[in-house]
N, C-alpha and C positions, 0 to 999 in steps of 0.2 A: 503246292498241291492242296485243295481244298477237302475237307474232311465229307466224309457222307452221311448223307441224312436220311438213307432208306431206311436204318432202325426205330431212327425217330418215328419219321414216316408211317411206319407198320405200326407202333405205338398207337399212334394219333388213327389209323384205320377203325382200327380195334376198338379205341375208345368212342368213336362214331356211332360205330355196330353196335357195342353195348349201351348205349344211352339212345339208339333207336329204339331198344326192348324196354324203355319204363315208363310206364303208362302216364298219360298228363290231363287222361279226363276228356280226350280227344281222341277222333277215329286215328287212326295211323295204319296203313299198309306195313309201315315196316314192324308194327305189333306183332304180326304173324307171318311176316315173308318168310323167316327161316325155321318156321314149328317145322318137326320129321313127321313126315306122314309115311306110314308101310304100304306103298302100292307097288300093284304090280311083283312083289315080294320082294321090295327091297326097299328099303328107307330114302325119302329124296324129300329134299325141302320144299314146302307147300307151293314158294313161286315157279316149281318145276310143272306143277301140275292145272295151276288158275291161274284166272287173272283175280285180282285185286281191287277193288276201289272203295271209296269213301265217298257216296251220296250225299250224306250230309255229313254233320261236325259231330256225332254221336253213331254212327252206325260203318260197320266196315261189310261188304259185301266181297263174299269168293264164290265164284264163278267158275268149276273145272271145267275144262278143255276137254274131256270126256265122262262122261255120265255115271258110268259103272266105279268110278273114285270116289264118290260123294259122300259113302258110308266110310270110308276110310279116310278122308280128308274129316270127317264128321267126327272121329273116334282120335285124331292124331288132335286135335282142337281143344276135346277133353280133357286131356292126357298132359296138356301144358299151364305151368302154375301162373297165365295171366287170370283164371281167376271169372271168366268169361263163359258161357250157355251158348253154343251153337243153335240156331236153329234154321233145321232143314225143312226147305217146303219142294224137297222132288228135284228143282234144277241149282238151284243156291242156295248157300247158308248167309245166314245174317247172323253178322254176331254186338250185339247193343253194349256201349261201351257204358258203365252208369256214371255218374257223376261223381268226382272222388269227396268223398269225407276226409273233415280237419287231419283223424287220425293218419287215414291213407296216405295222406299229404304228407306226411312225416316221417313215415316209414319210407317214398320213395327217396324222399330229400335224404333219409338215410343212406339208402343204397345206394344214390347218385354220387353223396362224399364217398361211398367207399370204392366207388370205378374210378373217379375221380385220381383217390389217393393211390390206384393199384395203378393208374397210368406215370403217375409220378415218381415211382418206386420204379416201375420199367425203363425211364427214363432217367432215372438217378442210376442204375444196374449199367446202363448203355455208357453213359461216362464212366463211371469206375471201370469198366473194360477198356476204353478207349484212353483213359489216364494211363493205364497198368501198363497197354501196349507200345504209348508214346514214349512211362520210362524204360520197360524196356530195348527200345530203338535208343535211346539216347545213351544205354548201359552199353549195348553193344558197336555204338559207336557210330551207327548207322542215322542217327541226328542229333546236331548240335543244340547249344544251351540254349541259344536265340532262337532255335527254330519248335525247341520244345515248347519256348515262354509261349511264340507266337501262336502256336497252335492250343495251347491248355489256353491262351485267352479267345481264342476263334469258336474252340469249343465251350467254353463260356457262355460264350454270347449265343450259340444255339441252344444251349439247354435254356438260357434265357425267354429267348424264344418260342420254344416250344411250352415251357412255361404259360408264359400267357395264352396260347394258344389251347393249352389246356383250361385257364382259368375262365376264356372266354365262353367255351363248350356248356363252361359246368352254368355261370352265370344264366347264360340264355336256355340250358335246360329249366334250372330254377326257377326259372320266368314262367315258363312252360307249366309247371307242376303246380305253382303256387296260382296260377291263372283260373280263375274261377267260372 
């Protein structure tokens, strides 16, 4: 019986999503795909309401799909610590991405180890569960010595795994941030 990796899996989701949100000096749609904008009276994330693109390598353009949103797509924009000036001219906003400074560079390289090290701590948490569980199947008799060995070393080899998989993430965002 092979062990499951949808914990994993969800880990490494997550870890995507949040290294979507950290700015690299580059337009990025997913910068603001999930800002909360109040329309309509009720909270719903910005890609509910626009479309999204990137004309060039410095500018992200949002587009609502209806017209009377634009003040509140305009105002949820504000409201978010990228740190970014909306500007509305009537059917779109354009928001100009500037160029990062050394220090900026530093600060996200900071926050990147720290999603980084919070995916790895997720992942260290998900073996410990899964160690705990193995002994106790093996206490209650319900798996033998060889089947525990085989399995803490199966699970080995996927924390391994994902390991690098994490480390690859972080590497090529770094590339990302440090890319001038």
């Amino acid at each position: 019986m092979a062990l499951d990796t949808a914990p994993f899996d969800a880990v490494m989701r997550h870890l995507e999503q949040e290294l979507i949100g950290i700015r690299t000096g580059r337009a990025n749609p997913g910068l603001v795909e999930n800002v909360t904008v109040t329309a309509y009276g009720s909270p719903m994330p910005l890609v509910q309401l626009a479309s999204i693109t990137t004309p060039d390598p410095r500018t992200i353009v949002v587009q609502p799909w209806d017209k009377n949103v634009l003040k509140d797509i305009e105002r949820g924009l504000q409201q978010t610590d990228l740190g970014l000036t909306p500007m509305n001219d009537g059917t779109v906003i354009r928001l100009s991405i500037p160029a990062l400074t050394e220090e900026r560079r530093k600060e996200y390289l900071k926050l990147l180890n720290t999603k980084l090290e919070q995916a790895r701590v997720s992942i260290r948490k998900i073996r410990e569960d899964l160690l705990r569980t193995m002994r106790d199947a093996k206490q209650e008799g319900t798996l033998s010595e060889n089947d525990l060995f085989s399995r803490q070393k199966e699970l080995q080899k996927i924390i391994d795994d994902y390991g690098e998989k994490i480390e690859t993430h972080g590497t090529k965002k770094e590339q990302e941030i440090l890319t001038v």
